[in-house]
C-alpha positions, 0 to 999 in steps of 0.5 A, spaced: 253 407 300 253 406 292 252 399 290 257 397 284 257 392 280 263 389 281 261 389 289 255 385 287 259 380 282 265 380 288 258 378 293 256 372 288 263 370 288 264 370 296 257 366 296 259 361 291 265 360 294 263 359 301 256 355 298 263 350 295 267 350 302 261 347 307 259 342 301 267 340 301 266 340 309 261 336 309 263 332 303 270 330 308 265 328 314 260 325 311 266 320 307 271 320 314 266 319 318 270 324 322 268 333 324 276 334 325 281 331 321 286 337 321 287 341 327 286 348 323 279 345 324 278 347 331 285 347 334 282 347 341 278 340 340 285 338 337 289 339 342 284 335 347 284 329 341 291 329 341 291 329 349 286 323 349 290 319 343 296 320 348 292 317 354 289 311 350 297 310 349 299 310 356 294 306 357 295 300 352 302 299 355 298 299 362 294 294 359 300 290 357 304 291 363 298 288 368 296 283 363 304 280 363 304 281 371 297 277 372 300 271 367 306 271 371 302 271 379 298 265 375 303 262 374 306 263 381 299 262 384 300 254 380 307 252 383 305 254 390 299 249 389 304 244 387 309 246 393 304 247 398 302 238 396 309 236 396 310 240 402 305 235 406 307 229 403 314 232 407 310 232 413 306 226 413 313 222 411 317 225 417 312 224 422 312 216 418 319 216 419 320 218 426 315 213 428 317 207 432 315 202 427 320 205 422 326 202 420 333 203 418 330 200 411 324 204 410 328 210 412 333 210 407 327 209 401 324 215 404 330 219 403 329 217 396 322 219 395 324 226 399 330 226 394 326 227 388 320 232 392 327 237 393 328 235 386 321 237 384 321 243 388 328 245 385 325 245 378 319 248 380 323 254 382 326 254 375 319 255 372 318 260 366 313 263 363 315 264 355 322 265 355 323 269 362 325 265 369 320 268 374 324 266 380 331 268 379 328 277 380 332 281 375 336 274 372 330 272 368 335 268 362 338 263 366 336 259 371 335 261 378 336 255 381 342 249 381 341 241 381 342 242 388 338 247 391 342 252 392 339 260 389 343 264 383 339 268 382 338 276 385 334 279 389 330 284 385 322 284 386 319 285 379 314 291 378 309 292 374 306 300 372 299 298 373 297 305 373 301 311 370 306 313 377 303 308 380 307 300 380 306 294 384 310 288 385 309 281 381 313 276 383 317 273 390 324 271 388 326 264 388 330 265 395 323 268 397 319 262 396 324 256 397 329 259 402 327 264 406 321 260 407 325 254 409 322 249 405 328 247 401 333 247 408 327 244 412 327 238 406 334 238 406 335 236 413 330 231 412 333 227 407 340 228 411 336 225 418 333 219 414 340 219 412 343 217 419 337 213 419 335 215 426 328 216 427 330 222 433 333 226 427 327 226 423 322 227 429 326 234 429 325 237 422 317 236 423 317 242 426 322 246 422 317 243 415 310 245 419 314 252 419 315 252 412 309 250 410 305 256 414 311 260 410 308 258 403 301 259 406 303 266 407 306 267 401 300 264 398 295 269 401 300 274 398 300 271 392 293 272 392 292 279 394 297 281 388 292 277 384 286 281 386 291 287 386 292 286 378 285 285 376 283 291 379 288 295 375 285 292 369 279 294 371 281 300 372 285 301 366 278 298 362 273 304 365 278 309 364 279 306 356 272 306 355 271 314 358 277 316 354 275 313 348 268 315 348 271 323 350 275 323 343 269 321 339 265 326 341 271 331 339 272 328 333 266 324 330 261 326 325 254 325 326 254 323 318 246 324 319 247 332 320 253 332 316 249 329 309 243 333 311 249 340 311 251 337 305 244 337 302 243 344 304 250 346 302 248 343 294 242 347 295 244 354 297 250 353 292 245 352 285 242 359 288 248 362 288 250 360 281 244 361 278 244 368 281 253 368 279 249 367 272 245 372 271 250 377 274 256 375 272 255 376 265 251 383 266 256 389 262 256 396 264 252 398 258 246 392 260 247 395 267 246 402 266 240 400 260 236 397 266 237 402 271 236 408 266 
């Protein structure tokens, strides 16, 4: 094949300008940091970039939904513990007050402390974590509880996504907890017998708080589980980020130490090029055939 010297100048040309392009590449990636900032770049490696991206998204609103869930089951956790002393304060004042020593006085000033443990279990059915009831189900803007006792709130159980497709629940409702249980009946009837003034009358609601108090603890191992549940989710949710964190960046990062090496030689290679651009360029033919004749 005869070799023209337009073939020769389009043959800088090209080496110049490729010399130019992997001086721009590595420019871009020893400035960014990153080996694909364009899916032109590698359009594979972009598209799993993308996809990863998109996990770490799903995940961060995972994260957030365990984090909200397990600041609600701590609070939960926290009432429990207070329900589970006042419920043995209710027992040891039942079985005190259906004791032969008990009088028609005593009684009645037990109803008043009993009075205000109902008190104390209504506003603790009433707890919220920021603005949200935590009690009254899907009824999180209004109090689930009224002054005397009795529930308004739903029976819906709350869920959170711990896991994409996967949900848990995080809370009882406050009919679950405090009249399901029996606890507020229980305690109810407590007061109405100290009321009568009747020692048998109190001796019978011992039986129906001890079974209440064995409900709560059952609602606290419950409790528990859930807790246990939820910090395993975030475990979970923490390996998988940083998995998918580290995939990304080896799709994405540049080694900046290979990227400025290239660059160096990318420099080199484009001076050789446009000193060889500089001796052919300017070459006319009259030149060329003199040096060839």
């Amino acid at each position: 094949m005869r070799i023209t010297t337009s073939m020769l100048q389009q043959s800088v040309l090209d080496a110049v300008q490729a010399n130019l392009q992997r001086i721009a590449t590595a420019q871009n990636q020893v400035s960014s940091g990153k080996k694909i900032t364009a899916a032109s770049d590698d359009p594979v490696a972009a598209s799993q970039i993308m996809r990863a991206s998109q996990d770490l998204d799903a995940l961060a609103q995972v994260q957030r939904n365990v984090t909200a869930a397990r600041t609600r089951v701590s609070a939960e956790d926290s009432v429990l513990n207070q329900v589970t002393n006042l419920v043995s304060r209710a027992q040891e004042l039942a079985i005190e007050q259906s004791s032969g020593t008990a009088t028609t006085a005593t009684r009645a000033s037990t109803k008043t402390e009993v009075d205000g443990l109902i008190a104390q279990i209504v506003e603790l059915g009433n707890t919220q974590v920021g603005n949200e009831y935590i009690f009254g189900g899907a009824q999180t803007t209004a109090a689930p509880f009224k002054a005397d006792g009795s529930y308004v709130g739903d029976d819906t159980e709350r869920q959170a996504e711990i896991a994409q497709g996967s949900y848990a629940a995080t809370n009882h409702t406050g009919r679950e907890l405090f009249v399901t249980s029996g606890l507020l009946p229980a305690l109810q009837a407590l007061s109405s017998a100290l009321a009568s003034g009747s020692g048998s009358a109190v001796g019978t609601t011992v039986a129906s708080l001890n079974q209440a108090g064995d409900n709560v603890q059952a609602l606290v191992a419950d409790t528990g589980a859930r807790d246990n549940q939820l910090d395993s989710a975030a475990q979970n949710a923490s390996a998988l980020v940083t998995t998918i964190t580290s995939r990304r960046s080896t799709l994405q990062d540049a080694d900046v130490a290979t990227a400025s090496t290239d660059l160096l030689a990318a420099q080199t290679s484009l001076q050789a090029a446009l000193l060889a651009a500089s001796r052919v360029l300017p070459t006319t033919l009259a030149s060329y055939l003199g040096t060839t004749g």
